[in-house]
Structures are given as structure tokens and as C-alpha cells.
ZAMARGU-4260 file (C-alpha; in steps of 0.2 Angstrom, whole numbers, plus 5000, padded with zeros to 4 digits):
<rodrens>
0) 5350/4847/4916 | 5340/4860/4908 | 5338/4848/4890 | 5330/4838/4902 | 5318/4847/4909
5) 5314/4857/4894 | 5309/4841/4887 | 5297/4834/4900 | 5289/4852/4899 | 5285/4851/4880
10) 5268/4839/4881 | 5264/4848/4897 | 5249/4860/4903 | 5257/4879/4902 | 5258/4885/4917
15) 5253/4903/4924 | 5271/4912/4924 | 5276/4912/4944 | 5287/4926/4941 | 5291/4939/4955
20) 5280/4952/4953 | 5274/4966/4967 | 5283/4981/4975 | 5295/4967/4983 | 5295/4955/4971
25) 5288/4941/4983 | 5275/4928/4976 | 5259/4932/4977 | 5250/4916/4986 | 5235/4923/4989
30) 5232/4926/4968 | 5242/4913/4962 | 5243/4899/4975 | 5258/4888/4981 | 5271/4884/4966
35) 5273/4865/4965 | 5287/4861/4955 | 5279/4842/4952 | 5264/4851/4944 | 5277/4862/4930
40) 5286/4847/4926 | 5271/4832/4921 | 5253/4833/4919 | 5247/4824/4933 | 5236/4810/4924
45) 5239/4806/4903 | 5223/4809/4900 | 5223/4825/4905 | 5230/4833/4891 | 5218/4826/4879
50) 5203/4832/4892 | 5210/4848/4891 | 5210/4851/4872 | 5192/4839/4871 | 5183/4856/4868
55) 5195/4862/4854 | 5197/4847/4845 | 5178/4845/4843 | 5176/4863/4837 | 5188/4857/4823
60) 5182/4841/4817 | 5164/4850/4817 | 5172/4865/4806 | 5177/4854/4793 | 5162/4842/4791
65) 5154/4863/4791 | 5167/4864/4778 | 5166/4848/4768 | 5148/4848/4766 | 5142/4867/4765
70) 5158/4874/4758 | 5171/4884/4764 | 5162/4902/4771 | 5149/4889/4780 | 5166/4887/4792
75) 5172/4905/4790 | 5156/4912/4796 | 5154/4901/4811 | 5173/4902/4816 | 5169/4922/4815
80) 5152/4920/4826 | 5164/4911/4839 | 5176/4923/4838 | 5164/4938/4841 | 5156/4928/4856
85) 5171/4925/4865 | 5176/4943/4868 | 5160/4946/4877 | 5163/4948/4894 | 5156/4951/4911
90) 5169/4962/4923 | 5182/4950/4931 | 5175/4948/4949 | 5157/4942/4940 | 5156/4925/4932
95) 5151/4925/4915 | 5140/4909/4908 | 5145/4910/4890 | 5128/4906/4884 | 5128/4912/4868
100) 5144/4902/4864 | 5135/4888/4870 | 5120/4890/4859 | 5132/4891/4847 | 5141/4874/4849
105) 5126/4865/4852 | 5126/4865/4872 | 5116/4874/4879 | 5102/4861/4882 | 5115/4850/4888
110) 5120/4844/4906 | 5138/4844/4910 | 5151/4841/4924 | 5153/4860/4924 | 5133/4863/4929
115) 5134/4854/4942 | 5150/4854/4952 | 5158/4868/4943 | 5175/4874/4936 | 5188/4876/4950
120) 5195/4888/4940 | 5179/4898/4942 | 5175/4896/4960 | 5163/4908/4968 | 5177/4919/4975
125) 5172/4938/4977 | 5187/4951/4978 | 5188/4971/4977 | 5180/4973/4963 | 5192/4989/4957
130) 5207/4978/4960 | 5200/4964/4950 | 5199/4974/4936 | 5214/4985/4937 | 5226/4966/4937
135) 5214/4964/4922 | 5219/4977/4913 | 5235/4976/4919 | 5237/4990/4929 | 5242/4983/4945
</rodrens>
């Protein structure tokens, strides 16, 4: 029943598209892992969602306290800092530390779960470095 999949799917993490993609059009494990079908369906945990949008939802409640007491362009400003801060990057197959967005948001003296066992998502994983960019740009 697709009205009923559809509908566990709406409070769930997106999920990177598993699409066909290559000369053959095969999944790509090695980029994208195993598909679990589990894992499109429910979050694993119902906290999980909140955790997820934890850093989001902060930045919000602290733009309109910014906004309630300094005024309007106090939040403007800072949402145009974070903005500008985001799009700096290192190259793909380099991990980049964000620290200015963390000086920004008040983090940088700070401690967290990420310093010390680190994002999965950002595990020390060095590729080709040409190829890393070119998926990147969407080239390959």
C-alpha cells in the first residue's frame, strides 16, 4: 500500500536517494553502503528526530531572543554571518572543522560528543582525491 508507506515516511530522516546510477546502473556499495529498507521506513529511535534537528532548533530560539531584544537587523546580520560561514569549505576528501561557525554559535570552547568520538558521517576515510571532487561537483 503506497498511502501507507508514504505515511510512515513523512516524520522520517531523508534518506540519500538509492537510485541507479553508474554506466550500468548497479548500486553503488562502496559510496553509499547497503540499502536497508527498515532504515527508509522509521527512524530508528523517537528521539532521534529531535536530536537531529537539536542544532537548528537552538539557532532559532537564539535568533529571536537576538530579535526580541536588539531588534530585527541584530538577527538579520547574524543569520547573514552563518550563511557566509557555511559555504566555506575545504575540498571533499579533507575534513573541515567549521570553526568559525563554531565561534559564531558560542562552541568553540565547548567539549562535545563530536570532539571526542566523532561524526560517523565524517570518518577518516581517504579517497582519490580528483574523484572525490568530480562526484562533488557532479561530474561523475
Amino acid at each position: 500500500n503506497s498511502r501507507g508507506s508514504a505515511s510512515l515516511r513523512k516524520d522520517s530522516i531523508p534518506i540519500i536517494d538509492f537510485s541507479a546510477s553508474g554506466p550500468f546502473e548497479c548500486h553503488d556499495l562502496l559510496r553509499r553502503g547497503f540499502t536497508s529498507v527498515k532504515n527508509e521506513l522509521l527512524p530508528s529511535h523517537p528521539l532521534e528526530l529531535s536530536e537531529k534537528n537539536f542544532q537548528l532548533n537552538q539557532d532559532k530560539t537564539n535568533f529571536d531572543t537576538l530579535r526580541n531584544i536588539q531588534g530585527l537587523h541584530a538577527s538579520l546580520k547574524l543569520q547573514m554571518e552563518f550563511r557566509a560561514v557555511k559555504q566555506v569549505q575545504r575540498l571533499p576528501f579533507l575534513h573541515s572543522s567549521n570553526i568559525a561557525l563554531d565561534t559564531l554559535r558560542g562552541n568553540d570552547e565547548c567539549i562535545g560528543f563530536e570532539d571526542i568520538l566523532n561524526d560517523p558521517s565524517q570518518s577518516e576515510v581517504m579517497g582519490e582525491p580528483h574523484m572525490m571532487v568530480e562526484y562533488k561537483l557532479g561530474l561523475l
